[in-house]
N, C-alpha and C positions, 0 to 999 in steps of 0.2 A: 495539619496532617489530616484533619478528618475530610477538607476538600478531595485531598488524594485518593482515600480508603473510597469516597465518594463516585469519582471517577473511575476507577479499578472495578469497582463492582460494576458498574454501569456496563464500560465495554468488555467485561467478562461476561455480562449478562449475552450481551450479543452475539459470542459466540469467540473473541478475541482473546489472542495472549499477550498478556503485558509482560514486559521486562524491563526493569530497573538497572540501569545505569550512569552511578554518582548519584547528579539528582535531577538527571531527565529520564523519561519513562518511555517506553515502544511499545507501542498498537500492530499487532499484526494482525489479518485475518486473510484466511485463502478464500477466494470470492469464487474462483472459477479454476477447472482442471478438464484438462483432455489428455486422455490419453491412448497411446496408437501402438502397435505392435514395435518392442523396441523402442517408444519413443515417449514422451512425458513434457506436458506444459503444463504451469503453473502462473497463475494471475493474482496477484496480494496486491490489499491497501494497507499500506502502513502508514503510521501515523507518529510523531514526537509530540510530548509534552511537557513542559515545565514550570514549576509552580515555584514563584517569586512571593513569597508569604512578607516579608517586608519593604516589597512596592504593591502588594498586591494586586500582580499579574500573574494571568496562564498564557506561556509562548507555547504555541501549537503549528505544525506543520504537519504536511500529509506527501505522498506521495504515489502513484501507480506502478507495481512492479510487473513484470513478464519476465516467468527463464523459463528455460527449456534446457532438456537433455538428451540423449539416447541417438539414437543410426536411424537414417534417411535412406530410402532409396533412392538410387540418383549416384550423388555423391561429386567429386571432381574426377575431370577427366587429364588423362596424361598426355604426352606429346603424340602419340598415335592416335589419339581420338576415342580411345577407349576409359569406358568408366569401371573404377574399381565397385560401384555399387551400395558402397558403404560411406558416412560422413559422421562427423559430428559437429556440433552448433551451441552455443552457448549464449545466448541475449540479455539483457537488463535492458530496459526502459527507464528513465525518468520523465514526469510530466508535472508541468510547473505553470506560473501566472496566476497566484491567487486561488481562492476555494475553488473546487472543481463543483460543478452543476451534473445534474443528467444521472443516466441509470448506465450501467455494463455493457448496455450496447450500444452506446454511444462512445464511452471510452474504448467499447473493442474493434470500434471502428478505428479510433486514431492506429492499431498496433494490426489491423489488418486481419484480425480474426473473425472466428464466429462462436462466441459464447451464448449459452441460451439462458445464461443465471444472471438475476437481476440484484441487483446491490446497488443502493443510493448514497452517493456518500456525502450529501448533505446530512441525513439524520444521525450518524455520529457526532459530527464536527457541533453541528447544532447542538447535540444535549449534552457536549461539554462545555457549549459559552454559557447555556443555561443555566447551567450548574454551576458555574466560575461568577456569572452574575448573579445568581442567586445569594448567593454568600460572599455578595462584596469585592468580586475581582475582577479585574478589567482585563478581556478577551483580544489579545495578538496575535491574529494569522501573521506568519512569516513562510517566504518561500525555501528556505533553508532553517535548521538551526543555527547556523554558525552568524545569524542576525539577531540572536540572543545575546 
């Protein structure tokens, strides 16, 4: 357990919310926001992890999120050709193949944005194998949890 408390404190320190569910845990953190009259984007790394105390291993996965909310100008247009001027939109991303490398504007490239906030997401991932090796446990990236 104290690997846990160990971890928990770590990416609390950073800025992150953890959530426990059964006995895997979630990493949130909001990396980047824009926001436009009427309208709201949001960019999170979230992360899973689970700690196997009698194989001892940590299964860790991460993922990229982007939503969005709120009225666009523009909008669709009807069979006349006219726009009502109003829309709504709703996205999720996922992005997958292994740890991800690079800072936020490299991944805001993949989603076609332009964030100016920089977040690494090796240094997470890294000082929880640290941590998992430190005290003896053997560190599983998976590209899912459902590979746990």
């Amino acid at each position: 357990m104290a690997l846990i408390d160990d971890i928990t404190a770590l990416v609390t320190a950073s800025g992150a919310q953890v959530q426990k569910k059964k006995d895997t845990y979630k990493i949130d953190i909001t990396i980047a926001e824009r926001k436009a009259f009427l309208s709201k984007k949001k960019l999170q790394y979230i992360a899973s992890f689970k700690v196997d105390d009698a194989a001892k291993v940590v299964h860790y996965t991460e993922m990229l999120k982007e939503s969005g909310s709120g009225m666009s100008g523009g909008g669709d247009f009807d069979d006349s050709g006219i726009t009502s001027g109003f829309g709504f939109k709703t996205e999720t991303y996922k992005t997958g193949g292994g740890p991800r490398e690079g800072t936020i504007d490299e991944q805001s490239n993949f989603f076609g944005k332009n964030y100016d906030y920089r977040f690494d997401f090796r240094t997470i991932r890294q000082q929880v194998e640290e941590l998992a090796r430190r005290e003896g446990y053997e560190f599983m990236y998976s590209l899912t949890a459902r590979d746990w």
